[in-house]
C-alpha positions as CSV (number, residue, x, y, z in Angstrom):
1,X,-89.6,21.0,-44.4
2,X,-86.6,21.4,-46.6
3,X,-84.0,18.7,-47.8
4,X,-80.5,19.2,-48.5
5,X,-79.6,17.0,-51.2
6,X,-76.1,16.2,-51.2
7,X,-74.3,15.9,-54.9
8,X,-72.4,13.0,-56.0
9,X,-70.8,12.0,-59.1
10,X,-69.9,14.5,-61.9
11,X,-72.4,17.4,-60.3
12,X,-71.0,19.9,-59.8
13,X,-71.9,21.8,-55.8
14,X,-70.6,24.5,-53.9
15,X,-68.6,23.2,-51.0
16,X,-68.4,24.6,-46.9
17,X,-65.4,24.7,-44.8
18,X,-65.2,24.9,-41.3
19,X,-61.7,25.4,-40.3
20,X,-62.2,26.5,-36.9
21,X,-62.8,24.2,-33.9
22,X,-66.7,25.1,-33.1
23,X,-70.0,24.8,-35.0
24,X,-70.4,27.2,-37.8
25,X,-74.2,27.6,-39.0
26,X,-74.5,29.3,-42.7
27,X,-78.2,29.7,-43.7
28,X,-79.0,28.7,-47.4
29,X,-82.0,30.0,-49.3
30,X,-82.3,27.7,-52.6
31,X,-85.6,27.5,-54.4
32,X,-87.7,29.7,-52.2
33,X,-86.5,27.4,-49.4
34,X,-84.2,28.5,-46.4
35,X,-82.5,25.8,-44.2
36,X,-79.5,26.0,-41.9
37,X,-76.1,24.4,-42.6
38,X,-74.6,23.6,-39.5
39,X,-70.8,22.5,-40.4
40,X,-68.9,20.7,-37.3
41,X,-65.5,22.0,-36.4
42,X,-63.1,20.8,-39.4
43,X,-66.4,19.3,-41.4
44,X,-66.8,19.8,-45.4
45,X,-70.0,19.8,-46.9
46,X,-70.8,19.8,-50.9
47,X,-74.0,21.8,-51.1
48,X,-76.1,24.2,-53.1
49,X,-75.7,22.2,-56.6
50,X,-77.8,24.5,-59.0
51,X,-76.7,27.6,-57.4
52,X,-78.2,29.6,-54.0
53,X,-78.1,32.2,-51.7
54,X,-76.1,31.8,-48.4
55,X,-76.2,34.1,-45.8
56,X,-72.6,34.2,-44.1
57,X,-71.9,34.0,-40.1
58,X,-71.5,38.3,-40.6
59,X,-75.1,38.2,-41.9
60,X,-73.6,39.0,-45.5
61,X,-75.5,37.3,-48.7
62,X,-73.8,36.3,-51.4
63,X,-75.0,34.9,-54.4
64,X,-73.3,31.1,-55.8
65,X,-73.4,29.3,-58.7
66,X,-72.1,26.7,-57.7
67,X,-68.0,26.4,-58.1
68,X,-67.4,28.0,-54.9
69,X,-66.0,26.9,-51.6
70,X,-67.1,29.2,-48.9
71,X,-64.1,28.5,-46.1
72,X,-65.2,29.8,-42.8
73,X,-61.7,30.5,-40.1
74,X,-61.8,32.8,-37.1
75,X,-65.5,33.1,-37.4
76,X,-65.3,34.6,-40.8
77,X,-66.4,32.9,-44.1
78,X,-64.5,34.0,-47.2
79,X,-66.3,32.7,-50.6
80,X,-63.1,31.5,-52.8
């Protein structure tokens, strides 16, 4: 099974925003590990703190380090 360890402190972690009304599942593949992400309606997550992949609602993969917030609205996540 995989955890998702959630940052605190200083560390820095990507972040997930759901701004639309249903469940939004993002699947994250960090360390040879894939889990799902499933973000509420109006839920923020910090995640991904030494960098991952995350495949997007579209079925894209992108690549963080990070420093990104990847803000899902309509459907559609947008990594900012």
């Amino acid at each position: 099974s995989v955890a998702i360890i959630v940052a605190s402190g200083s560390a820095h972690a990507a972040s997930a925003v759901n701004k639309d009304a249903e469940t939004r599942t993002l699947i994250v593949t960090e360390g040879g590990g894939k889990s799902e992400l499933a973000l509420a309606g109006g839920e923020t997550v910090d995640f991904c703190p030494n960098g991952c992949f995350v495949t997007l609602p579209n079925g894209d993969i992108e690549a963080l380090t990070g420093a990104e917030t990847v803000e899902i609205s309509g459907g559609v996540a947008k990594i900012k």
